[in-house]
C-alpha positions as CSV (number, residue, x, y, z in Angstrom):
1,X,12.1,1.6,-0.7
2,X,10.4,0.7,2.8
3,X,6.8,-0.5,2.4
4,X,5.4,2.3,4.9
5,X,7.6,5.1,3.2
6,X,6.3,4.3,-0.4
7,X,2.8,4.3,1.5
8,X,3.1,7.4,2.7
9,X,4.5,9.4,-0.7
10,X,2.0,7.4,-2.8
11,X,-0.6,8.8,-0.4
12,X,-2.2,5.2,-0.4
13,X,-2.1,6.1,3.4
14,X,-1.8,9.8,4.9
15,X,0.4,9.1,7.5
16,X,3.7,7.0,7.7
17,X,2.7,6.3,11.8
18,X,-0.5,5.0,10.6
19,X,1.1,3.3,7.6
20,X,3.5,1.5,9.6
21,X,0.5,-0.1,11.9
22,X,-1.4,-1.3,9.4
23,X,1.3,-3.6,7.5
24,X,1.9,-4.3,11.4
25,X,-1.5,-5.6,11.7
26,X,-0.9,-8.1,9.0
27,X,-3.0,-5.6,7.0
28,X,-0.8,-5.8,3.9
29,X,0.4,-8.3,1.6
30,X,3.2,-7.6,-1.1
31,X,3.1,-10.3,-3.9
32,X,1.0,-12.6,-1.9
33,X,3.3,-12.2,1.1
34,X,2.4,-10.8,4.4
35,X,4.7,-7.8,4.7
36,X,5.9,-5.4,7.4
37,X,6.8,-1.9,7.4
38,X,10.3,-2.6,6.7
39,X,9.6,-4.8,3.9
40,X,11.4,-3.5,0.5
41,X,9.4,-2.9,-2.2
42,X,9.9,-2.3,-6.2
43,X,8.4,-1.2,-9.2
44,X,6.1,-3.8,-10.0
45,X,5.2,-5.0,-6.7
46,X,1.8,-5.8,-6.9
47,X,0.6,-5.1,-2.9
48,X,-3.0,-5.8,-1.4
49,X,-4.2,-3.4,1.0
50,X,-6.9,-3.7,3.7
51,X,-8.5,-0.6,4.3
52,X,-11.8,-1.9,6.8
53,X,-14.1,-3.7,5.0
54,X,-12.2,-3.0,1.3
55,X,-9.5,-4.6,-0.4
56,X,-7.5,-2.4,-2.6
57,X,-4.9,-4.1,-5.1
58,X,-2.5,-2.0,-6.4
59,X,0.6,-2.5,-8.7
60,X,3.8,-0.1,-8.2
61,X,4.4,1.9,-11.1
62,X,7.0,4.1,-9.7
63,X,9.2,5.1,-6.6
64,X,10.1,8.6,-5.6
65,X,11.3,9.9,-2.6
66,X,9.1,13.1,-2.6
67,X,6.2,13.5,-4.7
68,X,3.9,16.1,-5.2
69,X,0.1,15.4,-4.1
70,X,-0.9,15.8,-7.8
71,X,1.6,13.2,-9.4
72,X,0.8,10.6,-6.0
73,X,-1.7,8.7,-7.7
74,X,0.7,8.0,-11.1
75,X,3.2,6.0,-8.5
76,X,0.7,3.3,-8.5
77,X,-2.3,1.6,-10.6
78,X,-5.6,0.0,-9.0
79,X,-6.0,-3.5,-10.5
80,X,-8.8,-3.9,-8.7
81,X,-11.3,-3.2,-5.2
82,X,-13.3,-5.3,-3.5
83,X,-15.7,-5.4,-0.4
84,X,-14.9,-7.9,2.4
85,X,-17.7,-9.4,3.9
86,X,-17.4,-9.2,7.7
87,X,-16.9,-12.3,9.5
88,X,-20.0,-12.9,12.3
């Protein structure tokens, strides 16, 4: 599954526009890797997301095509968030 699609079902991010600019942006790493939108990713993919001054590490659990907003958060499992310090 495409990085911005699985993204967008896992509700990590609303939006698959806005998913797709942020792993532009260099904003996303899957298994250490910088990745782009089209970068293919599988259950147990462990991706690290920048969300502004957070980092969010997640490991895949499960990929679905369509999921309901309830079941969204079982497609995934935070290992762990952390603040970034702003640079300046």
């Amino acid at each position: 599954m495409r990085l911005d699609k699985f993204l967008k079902v896992s509700r990590l991010i609303k939006r698959r526009t806005l998913a797709k600019e942020v792993s532009d942006q260099g904003r996303i790493s899957v298994n250490g890797q910088q990745a782009k939108a089209s970068t293919t990713v599988k259950v147990g993919d462990e991706l690290v997301v920048r969300f502004g001054q957070k980092l969010v590490t997640v490991k895949i659990d499960r990929l679905q095509e369509t999921t309901r907003k309830e079941d969204a958060a079982e497609m995934y499992t935070i290992i762990k968030e952390e603040k970034v310090e702003s640079e300046g």
